[in-house]
N, C-alpha and C positions, 0 to 999 in steps of 0.2 A: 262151457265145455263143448256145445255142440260146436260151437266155433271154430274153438281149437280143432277139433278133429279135423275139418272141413278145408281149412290150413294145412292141416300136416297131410292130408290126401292130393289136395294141389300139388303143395309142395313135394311129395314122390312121385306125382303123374309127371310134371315138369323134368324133376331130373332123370326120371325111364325116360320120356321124348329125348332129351338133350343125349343122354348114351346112347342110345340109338342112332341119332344123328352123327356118331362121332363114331361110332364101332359103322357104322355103313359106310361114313364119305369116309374112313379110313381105309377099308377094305378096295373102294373101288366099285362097291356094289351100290347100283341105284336105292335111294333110303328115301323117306316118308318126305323129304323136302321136291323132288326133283316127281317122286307117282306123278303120272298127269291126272284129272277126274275130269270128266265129263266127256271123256274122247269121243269125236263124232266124224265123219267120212270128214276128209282132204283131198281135194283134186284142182289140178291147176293146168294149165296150159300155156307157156309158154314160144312167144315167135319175138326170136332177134335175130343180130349179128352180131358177128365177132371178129377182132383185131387180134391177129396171129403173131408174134415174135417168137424166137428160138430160144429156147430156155437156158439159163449161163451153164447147167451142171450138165455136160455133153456126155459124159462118161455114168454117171448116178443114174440121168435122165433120159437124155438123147433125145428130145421133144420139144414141145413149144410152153410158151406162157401164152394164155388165153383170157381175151378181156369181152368179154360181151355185155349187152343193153337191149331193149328192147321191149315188148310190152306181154301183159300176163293177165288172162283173164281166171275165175274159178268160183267155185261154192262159196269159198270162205272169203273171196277177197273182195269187199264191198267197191260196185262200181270201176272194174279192174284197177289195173295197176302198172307199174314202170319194173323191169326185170333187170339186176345189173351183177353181173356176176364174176369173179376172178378164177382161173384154175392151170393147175399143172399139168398136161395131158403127156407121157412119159413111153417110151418104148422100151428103155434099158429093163426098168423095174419088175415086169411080168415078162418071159420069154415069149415071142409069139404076139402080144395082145397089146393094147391101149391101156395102159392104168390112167385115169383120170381121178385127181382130184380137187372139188372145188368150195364156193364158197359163193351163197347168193344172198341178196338183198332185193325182198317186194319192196315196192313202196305203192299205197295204196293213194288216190288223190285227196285224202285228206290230211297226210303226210304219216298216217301209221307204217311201223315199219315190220316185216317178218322176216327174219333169220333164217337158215338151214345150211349146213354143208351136207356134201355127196361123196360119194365113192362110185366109178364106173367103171365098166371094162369093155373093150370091144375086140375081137378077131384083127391081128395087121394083115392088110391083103390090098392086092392090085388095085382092088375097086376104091373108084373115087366116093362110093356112099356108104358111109358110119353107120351103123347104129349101135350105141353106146348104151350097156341098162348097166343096174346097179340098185344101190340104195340110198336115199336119204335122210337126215335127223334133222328137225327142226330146234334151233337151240336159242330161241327168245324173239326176243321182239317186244314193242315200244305201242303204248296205244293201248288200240284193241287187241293186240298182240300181246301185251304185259305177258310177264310168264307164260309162254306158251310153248311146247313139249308138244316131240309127235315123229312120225317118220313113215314110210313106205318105200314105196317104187320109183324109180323114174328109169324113165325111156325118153333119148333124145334120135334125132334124122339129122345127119349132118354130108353134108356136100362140101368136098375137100375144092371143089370147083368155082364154089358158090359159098362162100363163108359171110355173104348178107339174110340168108333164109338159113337158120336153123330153129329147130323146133326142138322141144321137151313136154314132154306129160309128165304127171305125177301123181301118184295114187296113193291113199294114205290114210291116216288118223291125225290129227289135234284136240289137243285138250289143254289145261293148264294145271301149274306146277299146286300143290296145296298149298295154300297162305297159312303159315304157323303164327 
């Protein structure tokens, strides 16, 4: 008997998680699979360069496609790392300002990888020096990275003159997804 019960209380903790999971990722609202635990400071610094082309959607966009590389040191990232990152940097889209957005890949020299996309914006004006902030989401990674969840700040220095020296900081939290 005491078995059975032991069973049947499983068996309705399991299907409450499973409803849960499915009334959250239904809604759109973060649910018990994606929480990070054990969040702890994120910070990174990034120095590359970037390879500028003009981006096809001249009207939507009116900006460039943006391909950068370079290297990235930090708290989290054992023994630094390689920085390689794709983005849209857009003038149509915000009146006045730079929308940027992108998409980076660490690689750590032991071949682990971390994830995040960004969101930026900067003032458009005469001056040839950027500075781009905003926010970013870390959204996985491979390794020591396995499920890893997290986000903050970034702040990049960009010289429209000088597109082999840019830099980005980043400030933040990581932690990792709940294993169910």
């Amino acid at each position: 008997m005491a078995t059975l019960t032991r069973r049947r209380s499983a068996r309705i903790a399991g299907a409450l998680a499973g409803a849960a999971l499915i009334v959250g990722g239904t809604t759109g609202v973060s649910n018990a699979a994606t929480t990070p635990t054990g969040g702890t400071a994120f910070d990174a610094v990034a120095n590359y360069g970037v390879v500028t082309t003009t981006h096809p959607d001249t009207v939507g966009c009116n900006g460039y496609k943006v391909v950068g590389s370079g290297t990235v040191t930090g708290n989290r990232i054992t023994g630094g790392g390689t920085w390689s990152q794709t983005e849209d940097a857009c003038t149509a889209t915000v009146p006045g300002q730079w929308d940027i957005n992108g998409k980076v890949t660490i690689t750590e020299a032991d071949g682990d990888h971390l994830y995040f996309t960004y969101h930026l914006s900067a003032p458009l004006t005469s001056d040839t020096m950027v500075h781009p902030t905003g926010k970013f989401t870390i959204t996985g990674g491979d390794g020591s990275f396995d499920e890893a969840v997290g986000g903050g700040t970034m702040n990049a220095t960009v010289n429209l003159l000088d597109k082999a020296h840019v830099t980005a900081s980043l400030s933040g939290t990581m932690g990792f997804r709940w294993q169910i």
